[in-house]
CHARMM-style PDB file with segment names, atoms N, HN, CA, C and O in Angstrom:
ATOM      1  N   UNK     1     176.253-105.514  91.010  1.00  0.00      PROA
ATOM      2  CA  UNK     1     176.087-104.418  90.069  1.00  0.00      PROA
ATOM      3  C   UNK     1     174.691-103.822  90.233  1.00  0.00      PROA
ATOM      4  O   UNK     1     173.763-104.465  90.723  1.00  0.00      PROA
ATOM      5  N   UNK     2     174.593-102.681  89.840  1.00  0.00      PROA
ATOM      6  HN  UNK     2     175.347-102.159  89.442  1.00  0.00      PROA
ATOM      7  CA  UNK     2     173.284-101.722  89.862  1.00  0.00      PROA
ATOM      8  C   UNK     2     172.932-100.755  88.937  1.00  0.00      PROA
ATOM      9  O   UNK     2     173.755-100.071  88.328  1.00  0.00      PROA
ATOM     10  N   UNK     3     171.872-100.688  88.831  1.00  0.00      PROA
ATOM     11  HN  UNK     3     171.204-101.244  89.326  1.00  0.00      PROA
ATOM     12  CA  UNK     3     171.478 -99.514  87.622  1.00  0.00      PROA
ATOM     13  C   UNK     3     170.630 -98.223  88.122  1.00  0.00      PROA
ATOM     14  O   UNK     3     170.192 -98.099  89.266  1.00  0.00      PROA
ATOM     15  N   UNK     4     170.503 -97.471  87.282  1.00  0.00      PROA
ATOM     16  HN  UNK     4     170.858 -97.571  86.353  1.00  0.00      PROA
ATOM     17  CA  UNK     4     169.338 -96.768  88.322  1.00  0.00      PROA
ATOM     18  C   UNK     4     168.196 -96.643  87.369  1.00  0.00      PROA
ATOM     19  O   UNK     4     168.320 -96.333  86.184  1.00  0.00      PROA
ATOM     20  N   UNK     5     166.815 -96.971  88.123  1.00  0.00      PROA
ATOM     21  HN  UNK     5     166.715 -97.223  89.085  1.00  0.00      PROA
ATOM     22  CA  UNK     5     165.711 -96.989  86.830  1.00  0.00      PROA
ATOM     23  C   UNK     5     165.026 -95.512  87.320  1.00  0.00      PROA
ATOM     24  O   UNK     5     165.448 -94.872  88.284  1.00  0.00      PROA
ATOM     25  N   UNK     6     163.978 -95.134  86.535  1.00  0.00      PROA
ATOM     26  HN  UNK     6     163.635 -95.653  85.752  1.00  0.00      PROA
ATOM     27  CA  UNK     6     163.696 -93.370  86.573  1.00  0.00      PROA
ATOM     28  C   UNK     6     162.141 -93.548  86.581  1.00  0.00      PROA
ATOM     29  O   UNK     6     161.645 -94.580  86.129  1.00  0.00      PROA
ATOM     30  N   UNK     7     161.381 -92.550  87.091  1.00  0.00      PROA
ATOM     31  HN  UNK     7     161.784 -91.712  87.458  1.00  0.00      PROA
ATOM     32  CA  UNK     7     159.666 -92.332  86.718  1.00  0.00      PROA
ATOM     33  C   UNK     7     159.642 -91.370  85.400  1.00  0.00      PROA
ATOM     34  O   UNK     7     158.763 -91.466  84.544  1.00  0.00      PROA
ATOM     35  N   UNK     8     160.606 -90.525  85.346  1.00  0.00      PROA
ATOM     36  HN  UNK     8     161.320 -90.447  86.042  1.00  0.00      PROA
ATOM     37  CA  UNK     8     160.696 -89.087  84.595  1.00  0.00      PROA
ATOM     38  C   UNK     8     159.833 -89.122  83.876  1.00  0.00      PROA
ATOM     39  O   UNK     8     159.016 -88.247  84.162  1.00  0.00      PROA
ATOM     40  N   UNK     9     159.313 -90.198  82.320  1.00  0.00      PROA
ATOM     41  HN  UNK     9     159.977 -90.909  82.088  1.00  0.00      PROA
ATOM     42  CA  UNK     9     158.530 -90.345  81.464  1.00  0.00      PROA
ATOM     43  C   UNK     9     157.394 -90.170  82.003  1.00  0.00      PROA
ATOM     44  O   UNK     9     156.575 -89.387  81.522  1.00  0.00      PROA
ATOM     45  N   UNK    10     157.183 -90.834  83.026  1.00  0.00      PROA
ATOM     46  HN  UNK    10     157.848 -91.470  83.417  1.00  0.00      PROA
ATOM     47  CA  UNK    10     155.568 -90.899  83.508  1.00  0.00      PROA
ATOM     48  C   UNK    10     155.061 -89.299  84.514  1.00  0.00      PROA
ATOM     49  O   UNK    10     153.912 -88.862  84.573  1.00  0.00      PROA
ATOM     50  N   UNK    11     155.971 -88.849  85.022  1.00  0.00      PROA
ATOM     51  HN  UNK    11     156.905 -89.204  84.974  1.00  0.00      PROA
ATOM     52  CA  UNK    11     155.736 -87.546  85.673  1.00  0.00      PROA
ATOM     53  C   UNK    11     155.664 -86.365  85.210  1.00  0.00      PROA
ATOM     54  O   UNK    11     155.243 -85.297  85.654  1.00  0.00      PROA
ATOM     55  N   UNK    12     156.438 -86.920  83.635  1.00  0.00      PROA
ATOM     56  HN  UNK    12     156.780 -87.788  83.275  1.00  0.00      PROA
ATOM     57  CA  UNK    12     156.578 -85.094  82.739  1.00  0.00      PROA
ATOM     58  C   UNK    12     155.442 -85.684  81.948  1.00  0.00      PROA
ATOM     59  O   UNK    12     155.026 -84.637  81.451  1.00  0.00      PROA
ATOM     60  N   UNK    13     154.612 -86.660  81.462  1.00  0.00      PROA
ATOM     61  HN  UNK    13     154.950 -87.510  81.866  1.00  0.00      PROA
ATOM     62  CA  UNK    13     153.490 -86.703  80.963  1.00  0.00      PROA
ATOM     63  C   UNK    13     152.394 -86.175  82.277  1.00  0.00      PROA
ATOM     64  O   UNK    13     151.702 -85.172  82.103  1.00  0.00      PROA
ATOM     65  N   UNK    14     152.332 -86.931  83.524  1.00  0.00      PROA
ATOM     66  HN  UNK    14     152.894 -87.747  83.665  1.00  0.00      PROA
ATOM     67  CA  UNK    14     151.415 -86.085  83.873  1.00  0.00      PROA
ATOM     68  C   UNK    14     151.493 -84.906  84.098  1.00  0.00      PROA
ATOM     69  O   UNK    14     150.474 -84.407  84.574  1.00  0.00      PROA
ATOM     70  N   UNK    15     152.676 -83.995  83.868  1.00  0.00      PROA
ATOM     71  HN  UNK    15     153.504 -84.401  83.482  1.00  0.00      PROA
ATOM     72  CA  UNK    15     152.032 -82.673  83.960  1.00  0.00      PROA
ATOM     73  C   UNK    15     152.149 -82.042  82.572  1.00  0.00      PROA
ATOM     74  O   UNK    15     152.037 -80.822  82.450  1.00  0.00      PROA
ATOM     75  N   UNK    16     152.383 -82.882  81.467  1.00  0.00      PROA
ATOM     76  HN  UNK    16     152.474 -83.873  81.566  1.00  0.00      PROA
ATOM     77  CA  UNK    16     151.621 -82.832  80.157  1.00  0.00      PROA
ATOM     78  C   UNK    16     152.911 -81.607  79.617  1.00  0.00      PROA
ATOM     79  O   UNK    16     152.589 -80.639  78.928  1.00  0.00      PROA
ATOM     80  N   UNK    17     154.090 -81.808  79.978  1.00  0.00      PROA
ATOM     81  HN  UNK    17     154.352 -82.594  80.537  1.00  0.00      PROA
ATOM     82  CA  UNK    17     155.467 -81.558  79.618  1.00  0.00      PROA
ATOM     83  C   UNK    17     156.030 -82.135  78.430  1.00  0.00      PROA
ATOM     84  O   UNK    17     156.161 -83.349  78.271  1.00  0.00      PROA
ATOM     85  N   UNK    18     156.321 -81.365  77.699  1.00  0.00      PROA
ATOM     86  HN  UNK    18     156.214 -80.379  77.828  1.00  0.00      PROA
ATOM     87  CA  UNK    18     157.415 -82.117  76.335  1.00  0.00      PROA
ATOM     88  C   UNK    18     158.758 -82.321  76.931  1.00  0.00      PROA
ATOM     89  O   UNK    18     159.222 -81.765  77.927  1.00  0.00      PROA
ATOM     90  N   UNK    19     159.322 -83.232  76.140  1.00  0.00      PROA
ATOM     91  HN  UNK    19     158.945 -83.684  75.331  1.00  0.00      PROA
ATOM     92  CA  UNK    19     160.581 -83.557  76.453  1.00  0.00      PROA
ATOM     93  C   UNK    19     162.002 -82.185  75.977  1.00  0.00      PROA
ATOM     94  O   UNK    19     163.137 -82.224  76.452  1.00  0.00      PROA
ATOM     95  N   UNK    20     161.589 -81.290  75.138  1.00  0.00      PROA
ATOM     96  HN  UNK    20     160.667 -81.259  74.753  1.00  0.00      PROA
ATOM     97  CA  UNK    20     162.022 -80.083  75.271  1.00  0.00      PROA
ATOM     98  C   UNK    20     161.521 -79.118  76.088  1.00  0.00      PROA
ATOM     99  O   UNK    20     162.231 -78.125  76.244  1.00  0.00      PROA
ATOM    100  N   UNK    21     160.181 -79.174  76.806  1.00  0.00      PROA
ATOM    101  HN  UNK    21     159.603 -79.981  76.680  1.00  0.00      PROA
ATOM    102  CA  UNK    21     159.993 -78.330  77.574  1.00  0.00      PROA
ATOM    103  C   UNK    21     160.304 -78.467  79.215  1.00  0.00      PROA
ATOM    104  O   UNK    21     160.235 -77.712  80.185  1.00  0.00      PROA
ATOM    105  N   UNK    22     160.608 -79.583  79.021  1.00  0.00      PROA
ATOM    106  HN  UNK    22     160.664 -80.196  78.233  1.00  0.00      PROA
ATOM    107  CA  UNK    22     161.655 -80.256  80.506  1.00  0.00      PROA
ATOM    108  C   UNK    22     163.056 -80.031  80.331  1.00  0.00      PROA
ATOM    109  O   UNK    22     163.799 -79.612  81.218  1.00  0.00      PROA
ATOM    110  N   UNK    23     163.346 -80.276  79.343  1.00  0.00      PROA
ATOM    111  HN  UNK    23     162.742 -80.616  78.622  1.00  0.00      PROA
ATOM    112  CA  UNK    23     164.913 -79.827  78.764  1.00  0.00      PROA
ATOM    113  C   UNK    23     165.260 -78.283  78.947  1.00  0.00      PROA
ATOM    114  O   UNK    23     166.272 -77.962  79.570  1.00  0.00      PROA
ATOM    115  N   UNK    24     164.648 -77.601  78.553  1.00  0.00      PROA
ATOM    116  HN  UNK    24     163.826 -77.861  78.047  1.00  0.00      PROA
ATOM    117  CA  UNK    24     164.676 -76.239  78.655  1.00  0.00      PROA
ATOM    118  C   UNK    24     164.633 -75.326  79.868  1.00  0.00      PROA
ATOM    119  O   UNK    24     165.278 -74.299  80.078  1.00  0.00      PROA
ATOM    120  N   UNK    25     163.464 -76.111  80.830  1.00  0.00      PROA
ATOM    121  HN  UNK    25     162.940 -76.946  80.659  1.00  0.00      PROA
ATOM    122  CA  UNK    25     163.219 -75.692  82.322  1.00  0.00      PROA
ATOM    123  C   UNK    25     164.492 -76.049  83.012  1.00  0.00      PROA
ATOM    124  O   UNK    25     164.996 -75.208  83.756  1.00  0.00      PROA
ATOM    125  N   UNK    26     165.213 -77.510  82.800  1.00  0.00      PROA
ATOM    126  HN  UNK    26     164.803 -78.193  82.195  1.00  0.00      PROA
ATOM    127  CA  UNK    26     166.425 -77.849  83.619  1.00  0.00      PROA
ATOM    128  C   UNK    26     167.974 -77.807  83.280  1.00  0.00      PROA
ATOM    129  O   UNK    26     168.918 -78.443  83.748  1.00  0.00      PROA
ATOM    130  N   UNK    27     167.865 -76.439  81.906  1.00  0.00      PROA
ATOM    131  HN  UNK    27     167.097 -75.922  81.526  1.00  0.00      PROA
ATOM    132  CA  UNK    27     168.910 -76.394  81.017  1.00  0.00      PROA
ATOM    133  C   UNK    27     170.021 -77.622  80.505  1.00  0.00      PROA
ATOM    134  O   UNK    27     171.209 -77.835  80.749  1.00  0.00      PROA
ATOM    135  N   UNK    28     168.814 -78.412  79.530  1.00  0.00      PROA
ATOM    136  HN  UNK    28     167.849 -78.239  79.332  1.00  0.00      PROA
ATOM    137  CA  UNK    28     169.302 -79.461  79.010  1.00  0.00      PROA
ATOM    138  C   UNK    28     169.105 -79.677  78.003  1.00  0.00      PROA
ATOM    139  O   UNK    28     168.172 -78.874  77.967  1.00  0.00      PROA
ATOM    140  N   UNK    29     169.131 -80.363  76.279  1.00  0.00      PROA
ATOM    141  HN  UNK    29     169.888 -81.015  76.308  1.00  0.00      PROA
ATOM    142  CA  UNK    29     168.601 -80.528  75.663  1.00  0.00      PROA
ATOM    143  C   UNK    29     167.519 -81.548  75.775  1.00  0.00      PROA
ATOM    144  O   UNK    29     167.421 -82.264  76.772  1.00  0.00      PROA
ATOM    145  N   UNK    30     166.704 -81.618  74.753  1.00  0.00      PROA
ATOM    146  HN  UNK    30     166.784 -81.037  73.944  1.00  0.00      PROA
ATOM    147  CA  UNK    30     165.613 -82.866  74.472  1.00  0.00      PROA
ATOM    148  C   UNK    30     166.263 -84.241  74.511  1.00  0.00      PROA
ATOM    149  O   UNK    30     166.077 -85.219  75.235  1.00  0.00      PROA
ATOM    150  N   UNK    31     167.054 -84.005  73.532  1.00  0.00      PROA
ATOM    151  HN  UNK    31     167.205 -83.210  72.944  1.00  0.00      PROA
ATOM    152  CA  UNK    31     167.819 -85.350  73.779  1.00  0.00      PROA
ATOM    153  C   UNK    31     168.363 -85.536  75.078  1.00  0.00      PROA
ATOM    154  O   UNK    31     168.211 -86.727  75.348  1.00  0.00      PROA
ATOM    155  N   UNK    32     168.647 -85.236  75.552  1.00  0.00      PROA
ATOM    156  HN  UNK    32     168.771 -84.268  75.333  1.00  0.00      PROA
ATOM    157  CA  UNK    32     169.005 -85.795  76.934  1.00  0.00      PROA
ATOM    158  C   UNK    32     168.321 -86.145  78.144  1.00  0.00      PROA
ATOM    159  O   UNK    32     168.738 -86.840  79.071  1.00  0.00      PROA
ATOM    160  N   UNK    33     166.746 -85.328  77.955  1.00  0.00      PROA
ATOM    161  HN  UNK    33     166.408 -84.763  77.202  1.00  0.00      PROA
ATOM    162  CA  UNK    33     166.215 -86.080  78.904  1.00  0.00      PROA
ATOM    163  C   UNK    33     165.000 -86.934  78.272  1.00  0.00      PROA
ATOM    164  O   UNK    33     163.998 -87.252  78.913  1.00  0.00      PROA
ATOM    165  N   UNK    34     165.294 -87.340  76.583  1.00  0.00      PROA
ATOM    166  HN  UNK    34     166.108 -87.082  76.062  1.00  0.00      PROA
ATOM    167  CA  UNK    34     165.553 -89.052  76.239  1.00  0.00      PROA
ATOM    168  C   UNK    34     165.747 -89.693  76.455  1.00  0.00      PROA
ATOM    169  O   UNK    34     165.002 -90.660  76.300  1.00  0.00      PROA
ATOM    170  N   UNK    35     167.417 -89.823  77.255  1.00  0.00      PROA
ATOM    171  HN  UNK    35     168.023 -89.037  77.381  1.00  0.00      PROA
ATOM    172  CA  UNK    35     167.946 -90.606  77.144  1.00  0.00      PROA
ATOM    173  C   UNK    35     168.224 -91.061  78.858  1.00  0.00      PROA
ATOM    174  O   UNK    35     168.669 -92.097  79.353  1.00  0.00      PROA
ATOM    175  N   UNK    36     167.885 -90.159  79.284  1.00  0.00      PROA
ATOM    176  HN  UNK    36     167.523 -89.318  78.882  1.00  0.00      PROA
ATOM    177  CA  UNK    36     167.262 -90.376  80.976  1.00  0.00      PROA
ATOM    178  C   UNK    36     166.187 -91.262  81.089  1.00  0.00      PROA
ATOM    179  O   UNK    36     166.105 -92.297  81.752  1.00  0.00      PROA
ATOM    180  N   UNK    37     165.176 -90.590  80.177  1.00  0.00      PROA
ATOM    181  HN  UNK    37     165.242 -89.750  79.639  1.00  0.00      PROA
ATOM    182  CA  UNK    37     163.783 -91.973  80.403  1.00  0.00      PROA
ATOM    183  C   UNK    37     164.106 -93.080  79.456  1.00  0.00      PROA
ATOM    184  O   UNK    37     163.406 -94.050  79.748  1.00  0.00      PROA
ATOM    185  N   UNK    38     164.931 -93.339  78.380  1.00  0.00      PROA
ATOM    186  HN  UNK    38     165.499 -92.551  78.143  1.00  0.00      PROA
ATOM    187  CA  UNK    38     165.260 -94.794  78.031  1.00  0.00      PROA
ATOM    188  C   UNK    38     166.505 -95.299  79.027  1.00  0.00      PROA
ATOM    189  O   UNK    38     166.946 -96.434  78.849  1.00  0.00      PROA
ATOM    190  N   UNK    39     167.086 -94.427  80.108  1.00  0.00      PROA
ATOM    191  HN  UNK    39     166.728 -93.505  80.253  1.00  0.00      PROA
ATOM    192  CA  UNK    39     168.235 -95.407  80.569  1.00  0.00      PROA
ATOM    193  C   UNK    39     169.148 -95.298  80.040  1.00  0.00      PROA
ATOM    194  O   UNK    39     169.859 -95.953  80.801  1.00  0.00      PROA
ATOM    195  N   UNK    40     169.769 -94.987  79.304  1.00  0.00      PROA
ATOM    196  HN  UNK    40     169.191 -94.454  78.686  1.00  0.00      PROA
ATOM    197  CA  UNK    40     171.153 -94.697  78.497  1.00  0.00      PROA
ATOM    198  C   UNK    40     171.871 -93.451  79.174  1.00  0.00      PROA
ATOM    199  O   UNK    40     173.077 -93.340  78.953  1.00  0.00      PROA
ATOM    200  N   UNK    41     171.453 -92.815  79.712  1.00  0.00      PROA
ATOM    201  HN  UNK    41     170.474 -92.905  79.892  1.00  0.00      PROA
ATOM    202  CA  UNK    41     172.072 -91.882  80.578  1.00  0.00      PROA
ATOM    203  C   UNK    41     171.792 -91.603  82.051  1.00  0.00      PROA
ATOM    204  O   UNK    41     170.704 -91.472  82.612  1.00  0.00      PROA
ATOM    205  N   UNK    42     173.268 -91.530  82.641  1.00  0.00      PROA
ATOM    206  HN  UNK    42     174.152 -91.636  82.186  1.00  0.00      PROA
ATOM    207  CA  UNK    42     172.321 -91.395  84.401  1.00  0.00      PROA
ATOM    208  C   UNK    42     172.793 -89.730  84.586  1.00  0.00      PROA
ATOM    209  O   UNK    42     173.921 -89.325  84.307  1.00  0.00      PROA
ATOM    210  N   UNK    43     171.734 -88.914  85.090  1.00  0.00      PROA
ATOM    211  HN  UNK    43     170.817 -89.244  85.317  1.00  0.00      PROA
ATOM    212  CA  UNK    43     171.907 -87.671  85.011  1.00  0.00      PROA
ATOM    213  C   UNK    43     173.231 -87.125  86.861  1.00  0.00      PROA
ATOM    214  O   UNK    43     173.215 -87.427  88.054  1.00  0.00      PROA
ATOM    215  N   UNK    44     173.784 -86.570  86.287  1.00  0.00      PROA
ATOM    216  HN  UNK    44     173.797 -86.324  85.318  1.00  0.00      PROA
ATOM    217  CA  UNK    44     174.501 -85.889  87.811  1.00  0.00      PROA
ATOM    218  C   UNK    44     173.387 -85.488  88.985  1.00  0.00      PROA
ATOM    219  O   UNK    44     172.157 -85.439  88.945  1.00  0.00      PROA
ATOM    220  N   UNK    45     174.308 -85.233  90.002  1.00  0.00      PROA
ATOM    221  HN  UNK    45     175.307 -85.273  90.034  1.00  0.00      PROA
ATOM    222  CA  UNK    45     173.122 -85.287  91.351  1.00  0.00      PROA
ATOM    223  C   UNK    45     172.596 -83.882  91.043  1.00  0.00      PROA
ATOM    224  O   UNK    45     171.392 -83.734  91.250  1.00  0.00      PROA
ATOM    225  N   UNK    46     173.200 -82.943  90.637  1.00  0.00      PROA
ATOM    226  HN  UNK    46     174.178 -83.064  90.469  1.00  0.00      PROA
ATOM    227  CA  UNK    46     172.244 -81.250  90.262  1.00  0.00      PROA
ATOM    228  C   UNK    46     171.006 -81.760  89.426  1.00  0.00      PROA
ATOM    229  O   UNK    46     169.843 -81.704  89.827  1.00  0.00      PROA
ATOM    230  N   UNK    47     171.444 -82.303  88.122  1.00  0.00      PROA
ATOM    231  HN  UNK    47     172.388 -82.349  87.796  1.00  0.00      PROA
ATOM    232  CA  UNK    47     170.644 -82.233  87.127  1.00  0.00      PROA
ATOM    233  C   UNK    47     169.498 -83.291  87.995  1.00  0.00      PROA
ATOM    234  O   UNK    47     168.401 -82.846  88.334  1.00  0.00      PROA
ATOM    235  N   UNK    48     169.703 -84.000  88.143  1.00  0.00      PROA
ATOM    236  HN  UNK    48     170.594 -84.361  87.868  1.00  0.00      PROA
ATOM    237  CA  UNK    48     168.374 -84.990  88.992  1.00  0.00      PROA
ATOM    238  C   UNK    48     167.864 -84.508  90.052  1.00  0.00      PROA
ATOM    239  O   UNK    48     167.079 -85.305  90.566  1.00  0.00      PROA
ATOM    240  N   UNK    49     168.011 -83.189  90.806  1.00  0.00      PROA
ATOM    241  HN  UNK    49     168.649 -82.542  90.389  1.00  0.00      PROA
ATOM    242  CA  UNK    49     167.320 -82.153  91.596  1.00  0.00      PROA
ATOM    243  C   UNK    49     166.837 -81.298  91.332  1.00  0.00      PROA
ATOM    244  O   UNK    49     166.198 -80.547  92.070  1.00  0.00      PROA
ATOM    245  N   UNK    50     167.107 -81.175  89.765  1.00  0.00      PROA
ATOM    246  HN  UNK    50     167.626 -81.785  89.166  1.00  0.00      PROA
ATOM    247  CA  UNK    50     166.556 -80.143  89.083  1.00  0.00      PROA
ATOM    248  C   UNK    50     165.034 -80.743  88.244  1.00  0.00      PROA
ATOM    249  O   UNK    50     163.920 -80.286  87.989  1.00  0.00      PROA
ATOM    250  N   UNK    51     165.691 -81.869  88.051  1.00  0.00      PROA
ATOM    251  HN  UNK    51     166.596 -82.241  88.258  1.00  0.00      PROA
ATOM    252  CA  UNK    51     164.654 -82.864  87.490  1.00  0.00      PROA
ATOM    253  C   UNK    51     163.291 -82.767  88.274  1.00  0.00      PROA
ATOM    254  O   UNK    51     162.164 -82.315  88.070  1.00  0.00      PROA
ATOM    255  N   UNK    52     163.969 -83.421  89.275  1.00  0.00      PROA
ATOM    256  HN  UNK    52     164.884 -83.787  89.441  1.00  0.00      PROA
ATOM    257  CA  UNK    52     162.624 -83.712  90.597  1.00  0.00      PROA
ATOM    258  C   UNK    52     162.146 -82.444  91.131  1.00  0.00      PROA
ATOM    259  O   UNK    52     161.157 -82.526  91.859  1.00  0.00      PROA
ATOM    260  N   UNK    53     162.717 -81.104  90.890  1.00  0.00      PROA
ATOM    261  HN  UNK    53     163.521 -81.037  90.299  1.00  0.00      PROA
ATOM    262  CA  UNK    53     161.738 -80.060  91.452  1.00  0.00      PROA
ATOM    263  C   UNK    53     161.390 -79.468  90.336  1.00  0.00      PROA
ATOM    264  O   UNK    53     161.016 -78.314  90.547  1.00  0.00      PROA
ATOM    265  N   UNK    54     161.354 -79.833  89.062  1.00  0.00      PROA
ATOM    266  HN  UNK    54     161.658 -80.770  88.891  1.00  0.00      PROA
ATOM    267  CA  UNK    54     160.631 -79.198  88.033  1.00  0.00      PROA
ATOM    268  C   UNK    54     158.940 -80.037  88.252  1.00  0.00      PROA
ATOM    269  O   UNK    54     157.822 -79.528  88.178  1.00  0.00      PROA
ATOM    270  N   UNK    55     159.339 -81.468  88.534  1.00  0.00      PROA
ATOM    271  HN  UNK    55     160.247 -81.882  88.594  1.00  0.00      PROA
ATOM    272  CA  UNK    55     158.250 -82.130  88.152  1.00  0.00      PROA
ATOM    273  C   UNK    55     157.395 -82.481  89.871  1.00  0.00      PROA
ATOM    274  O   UNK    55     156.540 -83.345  90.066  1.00  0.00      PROA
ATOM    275  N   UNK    56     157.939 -81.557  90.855  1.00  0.00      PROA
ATOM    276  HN  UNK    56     158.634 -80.855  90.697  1.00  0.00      PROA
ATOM    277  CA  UNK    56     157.045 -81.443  91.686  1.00  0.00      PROA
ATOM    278  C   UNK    56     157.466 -82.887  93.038  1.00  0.00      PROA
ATOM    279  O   UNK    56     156.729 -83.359  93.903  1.00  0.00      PROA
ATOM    280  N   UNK    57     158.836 -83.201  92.712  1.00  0.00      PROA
ATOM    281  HN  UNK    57     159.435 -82.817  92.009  1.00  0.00      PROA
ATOM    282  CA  UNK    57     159.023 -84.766  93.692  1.00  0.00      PROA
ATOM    283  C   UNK    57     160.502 -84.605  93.987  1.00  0.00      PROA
ATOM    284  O   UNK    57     161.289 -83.756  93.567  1.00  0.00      PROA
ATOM    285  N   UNK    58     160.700 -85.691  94.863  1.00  0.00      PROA
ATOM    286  HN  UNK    58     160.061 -86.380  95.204  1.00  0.00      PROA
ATOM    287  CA  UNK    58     161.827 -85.605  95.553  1.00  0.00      PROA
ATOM    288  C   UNK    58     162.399 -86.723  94.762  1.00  0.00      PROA
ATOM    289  O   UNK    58     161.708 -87.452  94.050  1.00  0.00      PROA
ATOM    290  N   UNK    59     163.982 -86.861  94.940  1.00  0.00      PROA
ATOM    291  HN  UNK    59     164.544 -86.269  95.518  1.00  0.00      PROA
ATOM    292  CA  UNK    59     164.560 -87.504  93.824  1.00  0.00      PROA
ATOM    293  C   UNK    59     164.342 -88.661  94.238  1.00  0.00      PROA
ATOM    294  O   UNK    59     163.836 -89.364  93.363  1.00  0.00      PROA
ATOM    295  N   UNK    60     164.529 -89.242  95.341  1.00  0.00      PROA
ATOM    296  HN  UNK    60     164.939 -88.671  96.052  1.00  0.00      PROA
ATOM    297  CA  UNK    60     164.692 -90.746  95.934  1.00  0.00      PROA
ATOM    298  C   UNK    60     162.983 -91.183  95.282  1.00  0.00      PROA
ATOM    299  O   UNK    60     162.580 -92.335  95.120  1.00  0.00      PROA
ATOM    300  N   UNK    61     162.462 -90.333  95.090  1.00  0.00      PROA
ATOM    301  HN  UNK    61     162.790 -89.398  95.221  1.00  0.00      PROA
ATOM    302  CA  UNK    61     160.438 -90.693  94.237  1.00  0.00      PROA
ATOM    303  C   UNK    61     160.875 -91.082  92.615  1.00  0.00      PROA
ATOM    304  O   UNK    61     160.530 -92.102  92.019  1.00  0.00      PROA
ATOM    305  N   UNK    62     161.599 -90.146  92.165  1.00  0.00      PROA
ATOM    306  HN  UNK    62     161.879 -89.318  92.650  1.00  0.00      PROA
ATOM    307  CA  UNK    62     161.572 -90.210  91.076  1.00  0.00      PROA
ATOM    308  C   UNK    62     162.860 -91.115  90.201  1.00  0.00      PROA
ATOM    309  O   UNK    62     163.028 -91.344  89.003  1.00  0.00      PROA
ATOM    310  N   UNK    63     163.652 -91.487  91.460  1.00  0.00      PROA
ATOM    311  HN  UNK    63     163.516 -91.301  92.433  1.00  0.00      PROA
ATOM    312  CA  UNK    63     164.990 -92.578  90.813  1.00  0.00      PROA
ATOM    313  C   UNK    63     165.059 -93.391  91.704  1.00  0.00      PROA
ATOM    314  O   UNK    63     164.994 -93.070  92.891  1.00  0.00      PROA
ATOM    315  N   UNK    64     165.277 -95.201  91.076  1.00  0.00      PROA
ATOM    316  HN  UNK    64     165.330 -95.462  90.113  1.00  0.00      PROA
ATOM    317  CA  UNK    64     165.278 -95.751  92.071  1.00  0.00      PROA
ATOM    318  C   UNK    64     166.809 -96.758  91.173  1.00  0.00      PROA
ATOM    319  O   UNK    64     166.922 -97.156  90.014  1.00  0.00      PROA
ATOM    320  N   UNK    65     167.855 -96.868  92.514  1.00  0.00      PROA
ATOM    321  HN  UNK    65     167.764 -96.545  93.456  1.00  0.00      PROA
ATOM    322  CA  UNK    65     168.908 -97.455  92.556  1.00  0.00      PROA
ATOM    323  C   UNK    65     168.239 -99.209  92.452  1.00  0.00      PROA
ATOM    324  O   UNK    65     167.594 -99.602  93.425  1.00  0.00      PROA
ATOM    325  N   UNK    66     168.428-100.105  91.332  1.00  0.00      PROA
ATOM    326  HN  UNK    66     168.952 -99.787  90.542  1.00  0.00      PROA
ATOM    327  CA  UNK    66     168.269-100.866  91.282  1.00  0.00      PROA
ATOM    328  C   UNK    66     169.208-102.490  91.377  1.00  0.00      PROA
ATOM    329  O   UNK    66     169.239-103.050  90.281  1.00  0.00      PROA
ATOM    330  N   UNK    67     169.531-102.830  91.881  1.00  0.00      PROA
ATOM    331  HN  UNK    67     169.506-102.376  92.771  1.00  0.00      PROA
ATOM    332  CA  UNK    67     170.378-104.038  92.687  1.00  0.00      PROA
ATOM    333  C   UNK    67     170.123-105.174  90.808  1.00  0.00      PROA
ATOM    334  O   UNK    67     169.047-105.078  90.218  1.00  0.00      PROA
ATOM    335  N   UNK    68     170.948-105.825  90.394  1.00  0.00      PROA
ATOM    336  HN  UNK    68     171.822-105.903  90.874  1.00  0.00      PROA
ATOM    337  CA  UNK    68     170.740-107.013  89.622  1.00  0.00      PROA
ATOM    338  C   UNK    68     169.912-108.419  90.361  1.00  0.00      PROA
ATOM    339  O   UNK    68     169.275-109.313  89.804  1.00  0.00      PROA
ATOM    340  N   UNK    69     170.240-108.181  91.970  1.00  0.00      PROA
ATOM    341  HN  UNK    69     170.758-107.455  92.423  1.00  0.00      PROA
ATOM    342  CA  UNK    69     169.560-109.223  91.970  1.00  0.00      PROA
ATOM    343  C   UNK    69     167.799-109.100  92.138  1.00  0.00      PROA
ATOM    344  O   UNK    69     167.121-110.117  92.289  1.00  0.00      PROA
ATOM    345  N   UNK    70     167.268-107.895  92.095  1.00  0.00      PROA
ATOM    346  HN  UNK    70     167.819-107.069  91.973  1.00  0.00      PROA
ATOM    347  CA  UNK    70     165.853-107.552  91.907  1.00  0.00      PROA
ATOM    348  C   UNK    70     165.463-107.154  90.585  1.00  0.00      PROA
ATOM    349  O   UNK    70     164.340-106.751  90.285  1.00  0.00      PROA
ATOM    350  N   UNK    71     166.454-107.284  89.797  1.00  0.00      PROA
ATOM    351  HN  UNK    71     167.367-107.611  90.041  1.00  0.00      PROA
ATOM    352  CA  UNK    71     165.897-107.372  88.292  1.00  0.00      PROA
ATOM    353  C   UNK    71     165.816-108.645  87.788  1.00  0.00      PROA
ATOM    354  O   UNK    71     165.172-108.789  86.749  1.00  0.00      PROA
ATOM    355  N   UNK    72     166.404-109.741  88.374  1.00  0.00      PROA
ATOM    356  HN  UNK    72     166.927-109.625  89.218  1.00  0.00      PROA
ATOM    357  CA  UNK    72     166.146-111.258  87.857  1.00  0.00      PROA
ATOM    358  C   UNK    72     164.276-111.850  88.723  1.00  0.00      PROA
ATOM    359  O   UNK    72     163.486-112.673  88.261  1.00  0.00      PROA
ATOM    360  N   UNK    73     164.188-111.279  89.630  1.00  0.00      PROA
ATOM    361  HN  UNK    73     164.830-110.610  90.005  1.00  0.00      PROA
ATOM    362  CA  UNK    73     162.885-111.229  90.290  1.00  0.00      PROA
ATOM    363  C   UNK    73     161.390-111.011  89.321  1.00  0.00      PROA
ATOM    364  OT1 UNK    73     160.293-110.969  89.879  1.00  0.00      PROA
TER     365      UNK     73
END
């Protein structure tokens, strides 16, 4: 099994982005790209290209496919 973990939180702070003003740039609500940086939602492959060229990165930078057996690590 696998999850996918995200930078998003840490990349829309450094460029000093609200979580509605990321929402808005990638026609999404706030809540939703909440729930991207807590993990409760995995965004479609558009919306996570939209993600990563709002905030200046390529997606494979900004999402990483995570394996269970490197989360017991």
């Amino acid at each position: 099994m696998a999850h996918l973990k995200n930078h998003v939180k840490q990349h829309r702070a450094r460029l000093d982005l609200t979580q509605e003003e990321l929402g808005s740039r990638v026609g999404v609500r706030r809540q939703t790209i909440l729930a991207i940086e807590k993990g409760q939602y995995v965004p479609s492959t558009l919306l996570a290209f939209k993600i990563a060229e709002e905030l200046d990165m390529s997606v494979d930078a900004l999402f990483d496919l995570v394996h269970d057996q490197e989360v017991r690590k």
